[in-house]
C-alpha positions in Angstrom: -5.2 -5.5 25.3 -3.3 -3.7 22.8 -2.7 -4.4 18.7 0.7 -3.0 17.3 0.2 -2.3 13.9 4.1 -1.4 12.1 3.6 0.9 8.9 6.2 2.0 6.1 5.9 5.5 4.7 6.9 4.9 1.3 7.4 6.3 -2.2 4.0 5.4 -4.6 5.1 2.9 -6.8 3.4 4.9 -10.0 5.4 7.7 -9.4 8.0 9.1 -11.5 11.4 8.3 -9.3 14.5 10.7 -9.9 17.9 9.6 -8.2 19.6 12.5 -6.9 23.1 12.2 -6.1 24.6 8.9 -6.0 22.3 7.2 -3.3 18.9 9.5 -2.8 16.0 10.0 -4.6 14.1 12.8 -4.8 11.5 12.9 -2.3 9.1 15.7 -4.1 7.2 13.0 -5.1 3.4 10.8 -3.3 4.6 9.0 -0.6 2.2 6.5 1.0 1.5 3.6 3.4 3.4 0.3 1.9 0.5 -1.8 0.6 1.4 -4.9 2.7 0.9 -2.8 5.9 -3.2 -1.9 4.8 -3.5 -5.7 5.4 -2.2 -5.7 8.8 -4.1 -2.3 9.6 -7.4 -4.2 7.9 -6.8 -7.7 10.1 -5.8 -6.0 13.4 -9.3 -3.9 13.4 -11.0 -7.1 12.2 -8.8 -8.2 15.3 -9.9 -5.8 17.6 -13.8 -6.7 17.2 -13.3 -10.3 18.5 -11.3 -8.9 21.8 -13.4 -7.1 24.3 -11.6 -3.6 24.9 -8.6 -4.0 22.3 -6.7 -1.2 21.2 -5.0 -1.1 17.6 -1.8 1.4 17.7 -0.1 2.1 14.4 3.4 2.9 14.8 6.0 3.8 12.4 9.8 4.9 12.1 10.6 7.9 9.7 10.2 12.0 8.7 7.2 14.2 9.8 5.8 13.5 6.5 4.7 10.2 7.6 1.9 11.7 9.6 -0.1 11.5 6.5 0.8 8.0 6.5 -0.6 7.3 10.0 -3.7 9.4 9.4 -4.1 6.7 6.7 -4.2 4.1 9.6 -6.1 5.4 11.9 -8.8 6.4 8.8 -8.5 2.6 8.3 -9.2 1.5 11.7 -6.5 2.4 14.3 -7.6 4.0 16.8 -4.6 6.0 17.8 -0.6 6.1 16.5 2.9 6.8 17.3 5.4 8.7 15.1 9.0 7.8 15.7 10.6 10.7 14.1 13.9 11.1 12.4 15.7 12.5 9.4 18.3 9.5 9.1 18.5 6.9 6.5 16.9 3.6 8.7 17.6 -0.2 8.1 15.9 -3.0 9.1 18.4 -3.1 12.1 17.6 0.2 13.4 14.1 0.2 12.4 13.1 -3.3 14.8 15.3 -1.6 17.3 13.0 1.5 17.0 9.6 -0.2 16.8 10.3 -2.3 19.8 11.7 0.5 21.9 8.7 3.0 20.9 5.9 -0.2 21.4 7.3 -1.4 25.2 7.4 2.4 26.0 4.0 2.5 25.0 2.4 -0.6 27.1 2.4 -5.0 26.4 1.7 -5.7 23.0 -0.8 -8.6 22.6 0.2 -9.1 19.2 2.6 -7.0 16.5 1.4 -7.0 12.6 3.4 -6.1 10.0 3.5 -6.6 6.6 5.2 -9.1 5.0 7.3 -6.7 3.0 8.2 -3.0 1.6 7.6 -2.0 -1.7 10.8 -0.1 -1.3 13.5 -2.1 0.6 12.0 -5.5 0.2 14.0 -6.4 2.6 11.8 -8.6 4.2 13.7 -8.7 7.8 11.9 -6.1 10.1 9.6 -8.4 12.0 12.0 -11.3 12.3 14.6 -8.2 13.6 11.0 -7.3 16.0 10.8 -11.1 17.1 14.3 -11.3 18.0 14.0 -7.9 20.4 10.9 -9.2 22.3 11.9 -12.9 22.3 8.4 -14.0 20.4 7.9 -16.4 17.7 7.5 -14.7 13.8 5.4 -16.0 11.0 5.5 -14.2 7.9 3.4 -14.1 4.5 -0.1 -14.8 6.4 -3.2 -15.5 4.8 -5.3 -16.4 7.8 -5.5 -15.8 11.3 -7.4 -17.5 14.2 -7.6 -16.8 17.4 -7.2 -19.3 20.4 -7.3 -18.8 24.5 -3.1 -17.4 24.7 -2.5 -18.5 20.9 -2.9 -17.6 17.2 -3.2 -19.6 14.6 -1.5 -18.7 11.3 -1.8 -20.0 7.7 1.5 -18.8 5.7 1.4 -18.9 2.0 4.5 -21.4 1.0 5.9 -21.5 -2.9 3.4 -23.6 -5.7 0.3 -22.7 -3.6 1.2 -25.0 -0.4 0.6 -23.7 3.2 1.9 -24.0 6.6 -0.4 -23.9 9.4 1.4 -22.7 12.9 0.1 -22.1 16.2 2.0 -18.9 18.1 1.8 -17.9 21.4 0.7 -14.5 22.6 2.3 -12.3 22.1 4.1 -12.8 18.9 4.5 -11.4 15.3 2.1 -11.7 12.4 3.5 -10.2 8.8 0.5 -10.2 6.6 0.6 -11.6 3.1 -1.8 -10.1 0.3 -4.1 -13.0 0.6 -5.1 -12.3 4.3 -7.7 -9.9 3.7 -8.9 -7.0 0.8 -8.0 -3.9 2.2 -10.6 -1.5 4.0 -10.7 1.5 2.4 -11.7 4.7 4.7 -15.1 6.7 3.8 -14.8 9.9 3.9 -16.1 10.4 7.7 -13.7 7.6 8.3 -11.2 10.5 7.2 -12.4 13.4 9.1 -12.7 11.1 12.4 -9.2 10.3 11.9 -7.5 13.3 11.8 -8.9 14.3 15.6 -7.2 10.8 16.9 -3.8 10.9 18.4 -0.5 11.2 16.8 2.2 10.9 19.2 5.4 12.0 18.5 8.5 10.8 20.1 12.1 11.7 18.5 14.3 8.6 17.5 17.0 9.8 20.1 15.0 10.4 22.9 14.3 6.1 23.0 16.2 3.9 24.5 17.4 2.3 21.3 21.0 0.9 21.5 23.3 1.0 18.7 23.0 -2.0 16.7 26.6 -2.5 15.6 26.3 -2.8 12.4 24.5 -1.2 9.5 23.4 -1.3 5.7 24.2 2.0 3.7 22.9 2.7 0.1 26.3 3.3 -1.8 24.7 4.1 -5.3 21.3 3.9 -7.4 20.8 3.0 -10.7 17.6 3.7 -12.9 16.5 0.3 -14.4 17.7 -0.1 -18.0 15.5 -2.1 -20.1 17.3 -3.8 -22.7 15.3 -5.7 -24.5 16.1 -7.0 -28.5 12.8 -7.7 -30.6 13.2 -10.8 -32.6 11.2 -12.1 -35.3 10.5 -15.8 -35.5 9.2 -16.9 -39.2 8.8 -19.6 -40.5 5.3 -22.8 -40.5 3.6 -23.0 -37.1 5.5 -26.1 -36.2 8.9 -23.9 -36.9 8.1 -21.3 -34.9 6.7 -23.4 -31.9 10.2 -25.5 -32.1 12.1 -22.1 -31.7 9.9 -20.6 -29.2 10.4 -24.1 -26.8 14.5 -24.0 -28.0 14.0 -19.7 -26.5 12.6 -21.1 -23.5 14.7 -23.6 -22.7 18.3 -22.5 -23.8 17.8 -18.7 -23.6 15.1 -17.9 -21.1 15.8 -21.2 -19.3 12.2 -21.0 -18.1 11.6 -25.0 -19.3 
């Protein structure tokens, strides 16, 4: 029985980004796995421990670099990955096309985790894109999961605190919200034992991933300018609480 795990590599989002060009960054900066992802690595071990002989498989879609990334998930409970290289930019499109070619190449997936989003893209559309190619049901933004005989069950954090409750069947996709688990953090034998496991490498072009027909292309980006204009309010309390609610209500419209 086999667990897919999908895992971003991307950029640390303390570090220092510079835009080179019009439409790249430069890359000589920590990249990492994408902090939604080290839930679905934490649940699918967690997984793995109530399925006699599971298997958890990370697998992601990017540059050599992101070997450090899937040493991350194996140090966190994977027990082996797969490494879909390539140097080209990739989409959501091309990515689901990618992960689903590089998973049934691989062996039947029991269920595929995700996270729920990038840090990056926030594109939120990879494991709907993953659904779509293996003709399961999704559920994203999951903050519980129970397993039943040839079904999940799923909690999914809605807006104002509310939650669904969905039951899948096997297999299907899970995209882990932040409330789904606290991360497991790898010990330092937990690091050495990971760099022995399995990494395999399989080049983007040598899958049999079809050309989706479209695309999205990054035609410029922008450092974020912060404009902000201090302003004093003076004036008795009562003044000052009357302008603050008019702020909030005319300028902010937050009321």
């Amino acid at each position: 029985m086999k667990i897919y795990v999908c895992v971003k590599h991307v950029p640390d989002s303390a570090a220092t980004i510079t835009i080179r060009g019009k439409n790249r960054i430069d890359e000589n900066i920590t990249f990492l796995m994408n902090p939604y992802d080290e839930h679905a690595v934490t649940e699918a071990a967690k997984l793995r421990n109530q399925l006699p002989g599971a298997e958890v498989i990370a697998v992601c879609v990017a540059g050599l670099a992101a070997e450090n990334t899937l040493r991350s998930a194996m140090a966190m409970g994977a027990d082996r990955s797969i490494l879909i290289c390539t140097d080209q930019p990739v989409d959501s499109m091309l990515a689901a096309r990618a992960l689903a070619a590089a998973i049934k190449q691989d062996g039947s997936p029991y269920l595929i985790l995700t996270g729920k989003e990038s840090i990056d893209a926030e594109g939120m559309q990879t494991m709907f894109r993953l659904a779509h190619h293996f003709g399961v049901p999704a559920a994203t933004n999951v903050v519980n999961i129970t397993l039943e005989e040839g079904s999940v069950v799923v909690e999914c954090e809605k807006e104002a605190g509310s939650r669904d409750v969905l039951r899948l069947t096997t297999p299907c996709i899970v995209a882990a919200g932040r409330g789904l688990n606290t991360p497991r953090y790898p010990t330092l034998p937990d690091i050495f034992k990971a760099r022995k496991r399995e990494i395999r490498k399989v080049a983007l072009d040598r899958l049999a991933v079809t050309s989706p027909g479209g695309g999205t292309e990054i035609l410029s980006l922008v450092p974020v300018a912060e404009n902000r204009v201090p302003k004093e309010i003076t004036g008795d309390a009562g003044a000052v609480a009357r302008e603050l609610v008019r702020i909030l209500r005319e300028e902010a419209k937050v009321l």
